[in-house]
C-alpha positions as CSV (number, residue, x, y, z in Angstrom):
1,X,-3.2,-3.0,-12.6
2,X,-2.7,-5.7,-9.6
3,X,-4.7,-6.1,-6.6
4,X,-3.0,-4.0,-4.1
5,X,-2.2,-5.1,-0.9
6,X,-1.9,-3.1,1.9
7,X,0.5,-3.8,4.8
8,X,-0.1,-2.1,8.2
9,X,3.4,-1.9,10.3
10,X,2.7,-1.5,14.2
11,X,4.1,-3.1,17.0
12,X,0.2,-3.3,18.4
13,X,-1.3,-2.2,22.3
14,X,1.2,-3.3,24.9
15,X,-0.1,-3.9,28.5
16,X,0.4,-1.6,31.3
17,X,3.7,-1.3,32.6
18,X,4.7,0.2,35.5
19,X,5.5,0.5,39.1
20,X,3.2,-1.1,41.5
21,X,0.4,1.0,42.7
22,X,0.1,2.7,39.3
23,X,-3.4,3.6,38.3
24,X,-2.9,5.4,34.6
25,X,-1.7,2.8,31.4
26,X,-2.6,5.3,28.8
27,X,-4.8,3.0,27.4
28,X,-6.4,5.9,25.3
29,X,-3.2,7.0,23.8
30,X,-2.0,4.0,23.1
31,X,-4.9,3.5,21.0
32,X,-4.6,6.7,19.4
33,X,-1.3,6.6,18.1
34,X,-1.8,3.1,16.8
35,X,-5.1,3.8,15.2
36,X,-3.7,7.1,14.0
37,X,-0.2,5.6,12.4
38,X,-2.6,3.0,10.6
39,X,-4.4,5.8,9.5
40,X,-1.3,7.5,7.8
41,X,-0.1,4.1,6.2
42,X,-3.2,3.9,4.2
43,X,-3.2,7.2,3.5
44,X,0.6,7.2,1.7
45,X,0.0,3.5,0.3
46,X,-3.5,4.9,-1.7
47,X,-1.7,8.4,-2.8
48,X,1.0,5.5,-4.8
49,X,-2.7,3.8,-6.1
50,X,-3.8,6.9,-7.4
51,X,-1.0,8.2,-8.7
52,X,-1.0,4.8,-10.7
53,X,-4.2,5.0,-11.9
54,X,-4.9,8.2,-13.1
55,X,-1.5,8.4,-14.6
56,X,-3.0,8.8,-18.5
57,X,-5.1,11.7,-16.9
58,X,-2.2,13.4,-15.6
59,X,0.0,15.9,-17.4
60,X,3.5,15.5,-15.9
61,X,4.1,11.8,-15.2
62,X,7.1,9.9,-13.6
63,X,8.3,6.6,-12.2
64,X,6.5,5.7,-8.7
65,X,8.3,3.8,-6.4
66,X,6.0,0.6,-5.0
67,X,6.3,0.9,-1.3
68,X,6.2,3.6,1.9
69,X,8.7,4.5,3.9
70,X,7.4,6.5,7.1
71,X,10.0,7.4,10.2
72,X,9.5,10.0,13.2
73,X,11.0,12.4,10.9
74,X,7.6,12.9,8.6
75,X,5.7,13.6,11.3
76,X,4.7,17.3,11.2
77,X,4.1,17.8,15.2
78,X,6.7,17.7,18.1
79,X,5.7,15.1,20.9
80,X,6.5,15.3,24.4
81,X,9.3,13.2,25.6
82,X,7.3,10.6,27.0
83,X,4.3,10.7,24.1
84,X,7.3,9.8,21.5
85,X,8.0,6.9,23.6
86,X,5.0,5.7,23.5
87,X,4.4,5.9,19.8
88,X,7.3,4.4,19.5
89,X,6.4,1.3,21.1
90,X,3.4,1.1,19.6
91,X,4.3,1.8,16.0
92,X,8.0,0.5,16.2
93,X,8.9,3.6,14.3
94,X,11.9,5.3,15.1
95,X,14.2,8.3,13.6
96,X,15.0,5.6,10.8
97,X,13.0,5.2,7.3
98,X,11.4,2.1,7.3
99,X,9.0,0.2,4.8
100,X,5.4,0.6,5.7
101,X,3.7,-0.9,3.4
102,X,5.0,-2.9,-0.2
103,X,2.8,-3.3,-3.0
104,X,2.7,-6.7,-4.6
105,X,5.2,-5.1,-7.0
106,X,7.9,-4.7,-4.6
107,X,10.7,-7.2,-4.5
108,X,10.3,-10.3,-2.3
109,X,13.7,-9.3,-0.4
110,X,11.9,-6.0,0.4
111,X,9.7,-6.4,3.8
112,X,7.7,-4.4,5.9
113,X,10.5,-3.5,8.7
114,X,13.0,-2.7,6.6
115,X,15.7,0.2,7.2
116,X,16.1,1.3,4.0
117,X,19.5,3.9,4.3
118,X,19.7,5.4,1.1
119,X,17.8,5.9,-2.3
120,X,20.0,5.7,-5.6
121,X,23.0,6.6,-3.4
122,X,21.5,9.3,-1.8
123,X,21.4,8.6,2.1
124,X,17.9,9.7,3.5
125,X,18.4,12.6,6.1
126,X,16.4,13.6,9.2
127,X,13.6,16.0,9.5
128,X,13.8,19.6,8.9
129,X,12.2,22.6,11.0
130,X,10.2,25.0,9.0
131,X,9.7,28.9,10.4
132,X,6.5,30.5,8.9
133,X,6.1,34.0,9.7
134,X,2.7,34.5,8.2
135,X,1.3,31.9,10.8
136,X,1.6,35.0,13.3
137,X,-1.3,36.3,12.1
138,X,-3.1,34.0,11.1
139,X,-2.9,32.2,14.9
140,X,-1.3,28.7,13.5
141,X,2.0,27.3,14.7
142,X,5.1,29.3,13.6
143,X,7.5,26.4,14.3
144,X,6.2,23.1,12.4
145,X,8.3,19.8,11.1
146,X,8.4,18.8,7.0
147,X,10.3,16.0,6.0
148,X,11.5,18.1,2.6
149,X,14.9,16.3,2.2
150,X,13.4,13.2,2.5
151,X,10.7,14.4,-0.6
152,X,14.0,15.9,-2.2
153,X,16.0,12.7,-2.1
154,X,13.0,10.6,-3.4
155,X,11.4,12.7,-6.0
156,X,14.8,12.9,-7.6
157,X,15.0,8.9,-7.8
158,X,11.7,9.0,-9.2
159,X,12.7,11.2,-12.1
160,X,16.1,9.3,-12.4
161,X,13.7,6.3,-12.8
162,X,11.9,8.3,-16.0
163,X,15.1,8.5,-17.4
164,X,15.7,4.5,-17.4
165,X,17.9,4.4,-14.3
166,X,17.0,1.5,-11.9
167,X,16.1,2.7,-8.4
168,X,18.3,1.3,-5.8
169,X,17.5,1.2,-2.5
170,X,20.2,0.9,0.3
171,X,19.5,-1.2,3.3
172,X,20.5,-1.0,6.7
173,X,23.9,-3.3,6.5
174,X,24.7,-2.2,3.2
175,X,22.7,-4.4,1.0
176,X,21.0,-3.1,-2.4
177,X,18.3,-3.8,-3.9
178,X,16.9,-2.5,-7.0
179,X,12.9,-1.9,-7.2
180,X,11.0,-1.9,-10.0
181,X,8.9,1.3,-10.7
182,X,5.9,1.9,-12.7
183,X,4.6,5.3,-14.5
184,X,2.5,7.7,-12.2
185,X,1.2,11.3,-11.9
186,X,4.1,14.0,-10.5
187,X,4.8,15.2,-7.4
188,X,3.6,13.3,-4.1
189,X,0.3,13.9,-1.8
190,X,1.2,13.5,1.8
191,X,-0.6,14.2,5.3
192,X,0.7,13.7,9.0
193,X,-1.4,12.1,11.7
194,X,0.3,14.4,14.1
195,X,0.6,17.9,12.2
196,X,0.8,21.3,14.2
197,X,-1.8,22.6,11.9
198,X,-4.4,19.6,11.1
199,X,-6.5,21.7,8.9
200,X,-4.7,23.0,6.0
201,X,-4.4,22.2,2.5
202,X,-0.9,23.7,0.9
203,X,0.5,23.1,-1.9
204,X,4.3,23.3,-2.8
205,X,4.4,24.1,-6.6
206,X,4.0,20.9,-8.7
207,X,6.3,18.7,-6.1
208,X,4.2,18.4,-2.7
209,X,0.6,18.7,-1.6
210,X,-0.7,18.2,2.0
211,X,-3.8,17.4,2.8
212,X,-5.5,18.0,6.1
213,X,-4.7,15.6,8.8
214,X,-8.5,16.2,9.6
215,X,-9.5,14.9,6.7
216,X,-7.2,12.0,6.7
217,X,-8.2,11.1,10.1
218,X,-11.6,11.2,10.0
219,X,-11.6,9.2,6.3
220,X,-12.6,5.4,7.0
221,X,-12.5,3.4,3.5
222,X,-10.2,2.7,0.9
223,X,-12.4,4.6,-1.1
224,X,-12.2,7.5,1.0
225,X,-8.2,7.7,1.4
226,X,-8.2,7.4,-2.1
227,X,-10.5,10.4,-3.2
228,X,-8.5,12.5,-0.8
229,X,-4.7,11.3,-2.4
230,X,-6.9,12.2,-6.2
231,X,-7.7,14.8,-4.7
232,X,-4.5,16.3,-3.9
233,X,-3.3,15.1,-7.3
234,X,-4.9,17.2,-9.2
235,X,-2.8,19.8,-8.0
236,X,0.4,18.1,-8.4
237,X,0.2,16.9,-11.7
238,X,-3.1,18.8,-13.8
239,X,-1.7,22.0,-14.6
240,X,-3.3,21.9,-17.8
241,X,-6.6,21.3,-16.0
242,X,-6.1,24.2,-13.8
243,X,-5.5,26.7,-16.3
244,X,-8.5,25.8,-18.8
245,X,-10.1,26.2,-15.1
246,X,-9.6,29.6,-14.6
247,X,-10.1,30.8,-18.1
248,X,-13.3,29.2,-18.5
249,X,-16.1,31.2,-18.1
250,X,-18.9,28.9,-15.9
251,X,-17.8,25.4,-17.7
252,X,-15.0,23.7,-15.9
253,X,-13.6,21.4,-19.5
254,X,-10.9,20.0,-17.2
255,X,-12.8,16.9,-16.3
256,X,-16.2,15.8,-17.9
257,X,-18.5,13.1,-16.8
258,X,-17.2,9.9,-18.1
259,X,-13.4,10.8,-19.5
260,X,-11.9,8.7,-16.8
261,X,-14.0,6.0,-17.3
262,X,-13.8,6.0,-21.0
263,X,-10.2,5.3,-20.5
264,X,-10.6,2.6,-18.0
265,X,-13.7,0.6,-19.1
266,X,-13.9,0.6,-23.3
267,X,-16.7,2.1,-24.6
268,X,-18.1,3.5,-21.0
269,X,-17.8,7.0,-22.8
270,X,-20.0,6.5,-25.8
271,X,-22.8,5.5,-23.0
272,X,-23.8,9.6,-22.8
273,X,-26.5,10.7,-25.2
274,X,-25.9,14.3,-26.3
275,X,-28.7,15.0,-23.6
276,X,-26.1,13.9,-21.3
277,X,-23.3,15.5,-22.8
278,X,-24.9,19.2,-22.8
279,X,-25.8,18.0,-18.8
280,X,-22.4,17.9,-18.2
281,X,-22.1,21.5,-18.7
282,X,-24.7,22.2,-16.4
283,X,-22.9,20.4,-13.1
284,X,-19.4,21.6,-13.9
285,X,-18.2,23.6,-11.4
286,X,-16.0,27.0,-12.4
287,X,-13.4,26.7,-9.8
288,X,-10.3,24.7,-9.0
289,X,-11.4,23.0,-6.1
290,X,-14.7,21.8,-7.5
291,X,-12.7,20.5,-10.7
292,X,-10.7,18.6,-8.2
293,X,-13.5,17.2,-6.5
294,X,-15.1,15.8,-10.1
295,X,-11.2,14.7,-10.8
296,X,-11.5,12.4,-7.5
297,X,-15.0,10.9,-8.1
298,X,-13.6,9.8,-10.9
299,X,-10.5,8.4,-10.7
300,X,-11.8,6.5,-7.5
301,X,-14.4,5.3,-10.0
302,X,-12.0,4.0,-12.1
303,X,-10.0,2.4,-9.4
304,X,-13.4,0.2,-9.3
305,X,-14.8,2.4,-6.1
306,X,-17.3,4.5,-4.7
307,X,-17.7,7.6,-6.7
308,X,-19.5,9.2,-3.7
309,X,-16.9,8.4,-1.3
310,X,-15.6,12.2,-1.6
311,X,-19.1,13.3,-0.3
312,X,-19.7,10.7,2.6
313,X,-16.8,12.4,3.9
314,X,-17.3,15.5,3.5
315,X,-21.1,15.2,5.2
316,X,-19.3,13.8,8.4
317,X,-16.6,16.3,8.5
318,X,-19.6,18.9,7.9
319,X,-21.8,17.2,10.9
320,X,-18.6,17.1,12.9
321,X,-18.3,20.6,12.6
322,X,-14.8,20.0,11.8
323,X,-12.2,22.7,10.3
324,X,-11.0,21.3,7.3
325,X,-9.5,23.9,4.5
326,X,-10.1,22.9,0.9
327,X,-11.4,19.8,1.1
328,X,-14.4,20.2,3.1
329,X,-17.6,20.8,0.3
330,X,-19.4,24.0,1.0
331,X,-23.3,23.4,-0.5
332,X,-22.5,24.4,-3.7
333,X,-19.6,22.1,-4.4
334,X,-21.7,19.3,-2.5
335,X,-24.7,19.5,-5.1
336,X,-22.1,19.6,-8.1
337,X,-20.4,16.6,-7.1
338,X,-23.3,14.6,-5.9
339,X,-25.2,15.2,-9.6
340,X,-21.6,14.0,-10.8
341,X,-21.3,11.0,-9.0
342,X,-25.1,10.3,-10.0
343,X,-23.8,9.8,-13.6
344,X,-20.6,8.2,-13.0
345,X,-22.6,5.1,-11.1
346,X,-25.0,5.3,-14.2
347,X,-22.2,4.8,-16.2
348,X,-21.0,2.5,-14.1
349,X,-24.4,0.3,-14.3
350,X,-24.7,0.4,-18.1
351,X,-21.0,-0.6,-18.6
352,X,-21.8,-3.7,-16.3
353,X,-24.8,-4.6,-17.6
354,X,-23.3,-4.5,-21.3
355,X,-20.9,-6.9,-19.7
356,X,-23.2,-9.2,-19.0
357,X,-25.1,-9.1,-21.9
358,X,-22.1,-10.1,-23.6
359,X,-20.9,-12.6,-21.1
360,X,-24.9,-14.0,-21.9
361,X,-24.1,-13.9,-25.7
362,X,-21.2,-15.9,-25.6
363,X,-22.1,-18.2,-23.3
364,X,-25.4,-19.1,-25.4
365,X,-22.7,-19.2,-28.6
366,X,-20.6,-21.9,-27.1
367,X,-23.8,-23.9,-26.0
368,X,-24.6,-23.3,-29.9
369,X,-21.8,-24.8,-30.7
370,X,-21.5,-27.7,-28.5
371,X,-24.9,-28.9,-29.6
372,X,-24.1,-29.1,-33.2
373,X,-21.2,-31.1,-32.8
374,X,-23.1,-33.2,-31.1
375,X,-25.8,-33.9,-34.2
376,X,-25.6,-37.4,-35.6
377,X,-24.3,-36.8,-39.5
């Protein structure tokens, strides 16, 4: 897999406008909006890594488009009149879809700006309202925004892709342009940085899984965004996982120490002893949620990052005192994944160190080599 890069859209702090006399620039908001629009972007351009990456763990795969499109329509939470306005300006989104962020994948002709009108023919459509009832009682908004048809539109392209059709976007003007896709887990793993109800987890079958725009908010390294989009993947796209999950009976055989690795890094999963292996046992964790934290450790190991990242989050959301369904560790899940991440990093120490061993080796050959053609005959 490339280097990805990541491409932040914002139009950036304007200075204070106004009549004369005006004491208020809103300064604070400003900043907010920006900082949480960034936020977002690296959220949705990480969920595409991951999906990428952990796409021979997954069990339903498809074709993954390589950029973001974000409007005013995904955001989950009404803003006043004048607060829209000013996100606006900020962020230079508006009710159109525009590109975000472009991996290196993407098309040159594709840029971060872009209006992009329709997907495969499909023209993208505005925001829908969502009524939940149950929220009543549970003292949550009743009234929230989704961006389904949006998700409807693109998920549908994505399979289209699987089935050897070229997406094609539509750009504002008229002008196509056909992406290339590459194979990823199912479904999609979003969060809003304005969302009416910031803590909950939900899942939506095997197409759509939000995380908490707490979490997402609060998450500060690439590492971080990306264990949360794993995270929320494992829902999407391990229903296998799942169900040997809940028929196990205290051994989670979803995901064992070392099976993402062994398919990244050859030969990192011979490096358990069967010491190790009956170990493994002892830190699984006999529930979904704690599979799915073991599931991101180690795709985000894979990826080449933190293993841990997963917990440093979660200890600052805990020290916050923050509300955060699902993915916020209780002690239990905490102690599980740290002992797991423990052995993915020792993993991840032996692999490199057998790298350089043989980086040594044949380094010392060649120097072999060239000496002895260098003996008068």
């Amino acid at each position: 897999m490339c280097i990805r890069r990541l491409c932040s859209f914002f139009a950036g702090a304007l200075l204070a406008t106004g009549p004369a006399g005006a004491q208020y620039d809103r300064a604070f908001e400003r900043d907010l909006f920006k900082t949480r629009f960034e936020q977002e972007v690296k959220f949705r351009a990480a969920a595409i890594q991951v999906a990428w990456g952990a796409e021979a763990l997954c069990d339903k795969t498809t074709e993954i488009e390589p950029f973001v499109l974000l409007s005013v329509h995904s955001m989950r939470k009404k803003l006043s009149d004048i607060d829209m306005k000013l996100f606006r300006e900020v962020t230079g989104m508006d009710e159109k879809w525009r590109v975000v962020w472009a991996d290196e994948a993407a098309p040159d002709e594709l840029k971060v700006g872009d209006v992009v009108t329709a997907v495969n023919g499909r023209t993208l459509p505005a925001g829908d309202t969502r009524f939940a009832i149950s929220e009543l009682f549970k003292g949550g908004s009743m009234v929230s925004y989704d961006d389904k048809g949006f998700w409807d539109a693109m998920l549908k392209a994505r399979q289209e892709a699987s089935e050897g059709k070229p997406m094609t976007l539509t750009l504002d003007g008229g002008r196509t342009l056909e992406v290339e896709t590459q194979k990823g887990c199912a479904g999609s793993v979003t969060a809003s940085a304005f969302d009416n109800d910031p803590d909950v987890f939900w899942r939506q079958g095997t197409e759509r899984a939000k995380i908490p725009a707490n979490a997402m908010i609060e998450a500060r390294t690439a590492d971080e965004f990306r264990w949360l989009a794993a995270f929320g993947t494992y829902f999407q796209a391990s229903q296998g996982a799942i169900a040997a999950v809940q028929k196990s009976e205290g051994v989670s055989n979803g995901f064992l120490v070392g099976k993402i690795l062994s398919l990244t890094v050859p030969g990192a999963g011979m490096l358990l002893t069967a010491a190790e292996a009956r170990a493994e046992q002892a830190i699984a964790v006999d529930s979904i949620v704690g599979s799915a934290d073991l599931f991101a450790n180690e795709v985000v190991a894979s990826l080449g990052g933190d293993p841990a990242a997963g917990l440093h989050l979660s200890e600052r959301m805990r020290a916050q005192g923050m509300k955060v369904d699902a993915v916020l560790m209780d002690d239990f899940r905490m102690s599980n994944a740290t002992e797991h991440a423990q052995r993915i990093k020792a993993l991840q120490a032996a692999q490199a160190e057998r790298e350089r061993a043989e980086a040594k080796a044949q380094e010392d050959a060649a120097k072999a080599t060239a000496k002895l053609g260098t003996v008068p005959r």
